[in-house]
C-alpha positions in Angstrom: 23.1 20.6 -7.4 19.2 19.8 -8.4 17.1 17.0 -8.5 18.9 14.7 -10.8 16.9 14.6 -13.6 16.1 11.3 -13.9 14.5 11.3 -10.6 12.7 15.1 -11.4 11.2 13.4 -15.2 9.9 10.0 -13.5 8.5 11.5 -10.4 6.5 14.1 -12.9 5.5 11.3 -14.9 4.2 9.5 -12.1 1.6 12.5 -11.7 1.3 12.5 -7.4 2.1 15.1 -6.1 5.7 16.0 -4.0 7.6 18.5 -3.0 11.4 19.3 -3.4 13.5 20.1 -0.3 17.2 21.8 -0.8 19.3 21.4 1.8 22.9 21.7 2.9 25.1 18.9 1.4 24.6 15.8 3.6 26.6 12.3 3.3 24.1 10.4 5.5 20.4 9.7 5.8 20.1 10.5 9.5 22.5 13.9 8.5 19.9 14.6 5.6 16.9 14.2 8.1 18.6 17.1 10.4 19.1 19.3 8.0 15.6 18.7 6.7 14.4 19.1 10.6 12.3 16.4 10.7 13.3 13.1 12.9 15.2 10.1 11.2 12.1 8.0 11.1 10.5 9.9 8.4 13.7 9.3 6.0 13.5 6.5 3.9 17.4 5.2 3.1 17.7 3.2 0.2 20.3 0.4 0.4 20.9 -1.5 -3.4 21.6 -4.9 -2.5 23.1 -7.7 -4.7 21.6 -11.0 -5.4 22.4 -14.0 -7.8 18.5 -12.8 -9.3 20.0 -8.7 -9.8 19.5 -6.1 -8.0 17.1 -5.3 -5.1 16.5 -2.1 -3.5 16.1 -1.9 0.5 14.1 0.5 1.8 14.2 1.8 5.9 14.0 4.5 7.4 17.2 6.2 8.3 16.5 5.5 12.1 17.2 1.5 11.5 19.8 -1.1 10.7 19.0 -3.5 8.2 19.3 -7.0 9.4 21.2 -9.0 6.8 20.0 -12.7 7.8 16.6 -11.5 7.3 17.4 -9.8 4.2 19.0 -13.1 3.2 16.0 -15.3 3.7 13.7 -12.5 2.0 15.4 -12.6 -1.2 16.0 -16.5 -1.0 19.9 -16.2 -1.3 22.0 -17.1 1.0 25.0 -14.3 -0.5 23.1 -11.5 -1.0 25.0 -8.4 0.1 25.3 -4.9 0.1 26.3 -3.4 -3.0 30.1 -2.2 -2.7 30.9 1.6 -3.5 32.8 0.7 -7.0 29.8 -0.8 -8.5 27.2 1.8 -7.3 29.8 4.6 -8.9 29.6 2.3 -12.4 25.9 1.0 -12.1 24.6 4.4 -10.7 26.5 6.9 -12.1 23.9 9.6 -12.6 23.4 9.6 -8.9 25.5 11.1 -5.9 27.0 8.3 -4.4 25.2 7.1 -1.4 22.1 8.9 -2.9 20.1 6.3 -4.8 16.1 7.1 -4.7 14.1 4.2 -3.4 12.5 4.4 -7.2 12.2 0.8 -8.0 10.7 1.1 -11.5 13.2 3.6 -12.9 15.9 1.6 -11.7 14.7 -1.5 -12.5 14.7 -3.1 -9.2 12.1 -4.2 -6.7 11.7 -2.5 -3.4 11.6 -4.5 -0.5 10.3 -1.9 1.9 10.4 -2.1 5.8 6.9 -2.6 7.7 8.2 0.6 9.8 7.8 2.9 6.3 4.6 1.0 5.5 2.4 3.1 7.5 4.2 6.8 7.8 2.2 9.8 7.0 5.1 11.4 5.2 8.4 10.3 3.5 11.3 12.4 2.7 14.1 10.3 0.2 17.1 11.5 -1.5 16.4 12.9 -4.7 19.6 11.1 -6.6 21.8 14.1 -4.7 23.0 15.1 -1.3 21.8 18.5 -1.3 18.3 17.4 -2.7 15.4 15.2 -0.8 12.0 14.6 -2.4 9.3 14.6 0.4 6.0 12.8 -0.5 2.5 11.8 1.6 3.0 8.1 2.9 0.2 6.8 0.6 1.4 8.8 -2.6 5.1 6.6 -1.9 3.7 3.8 -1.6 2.3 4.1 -5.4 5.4 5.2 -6.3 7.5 2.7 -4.8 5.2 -0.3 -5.4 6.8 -2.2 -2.7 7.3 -5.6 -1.3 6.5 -4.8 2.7 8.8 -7.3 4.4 10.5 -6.6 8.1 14.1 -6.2 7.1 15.6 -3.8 10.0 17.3 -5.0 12.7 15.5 -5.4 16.2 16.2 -3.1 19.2 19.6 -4.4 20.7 21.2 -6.2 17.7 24.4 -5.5 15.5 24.1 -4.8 12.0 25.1 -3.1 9.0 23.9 0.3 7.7 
């Protein structure tokens, strides 16, 4: 499968430059970094998150664990939660499930990105399929992305979700 085209006609709208990485099929962020062959770190997952306000998009690299108290007291709401797999298949449809791009504008979402993305040289982010990855300069995603830099992993030690 391609770039879904959503992703492919926003990204070339955007006009910075990136590059397109095929791959074998991969169901996970720290799978997609193997097969990419770079380490998790440089692998931003995106994680849609519901709030009483809509929809915000989490951004970490697929190396951490968000931390959902933080999260919490980020977005000011107390029951904000990860979005369940039913209403990313309705609300996301033209994306491979546990494949939504970190693409706040196009989806309409802000990003809340993690401080441990804020500074990488190089991102690599799922392209909308698991066979696809979009790998960017550090500075070029951070235009793209437009983000809200917030510490939202987990620390070193701690239990957490995803």
């Amino acid at each position: 499968m391609a770039v879904a085209g959503r992703v492919k006609n926003y990204l070339d709208d955007q006009g910075l430059a990136y590059e397109v990485v095929s791959h074998q099929e991969t169901f996970s962020t720290c799978e997609e970094a193997r097969a990419v062959g770079v380490i998790a770190s440089h692998v931003a997952k995106t994680l849609v998150i519901k709030t009483g306000a809509g929809d915000v998009l989490a951004v970490l690299p697929a190396s951490e664990r968000i931390d959902i108290h933080k999260l919490r007291d980020i977005v000011d709401d107390n029951h904000a939660r990860l979005a369940t797999e039913n209403e990313m298949k309705t609300e996301f449809a033209d994306f491979d499930l546990g494949a939504v791009p970190p693409l706040g504008e196009l989806l309409e979402a802000p990003v809340l990105l993690d401080r441990r993305l804020e500074n990488a040289d190089e991102v690599i982010f799922a392209a909308g399929t698991h066979s696809d990855s979009v790998k960017m300069s550090g500075e070029d995603f951070l235009k793209l992305t437009r983000p809200q830099v917030v510490d939202v992993a987990l620390e070193e030690g701690e239990g957490g979700v995803y």
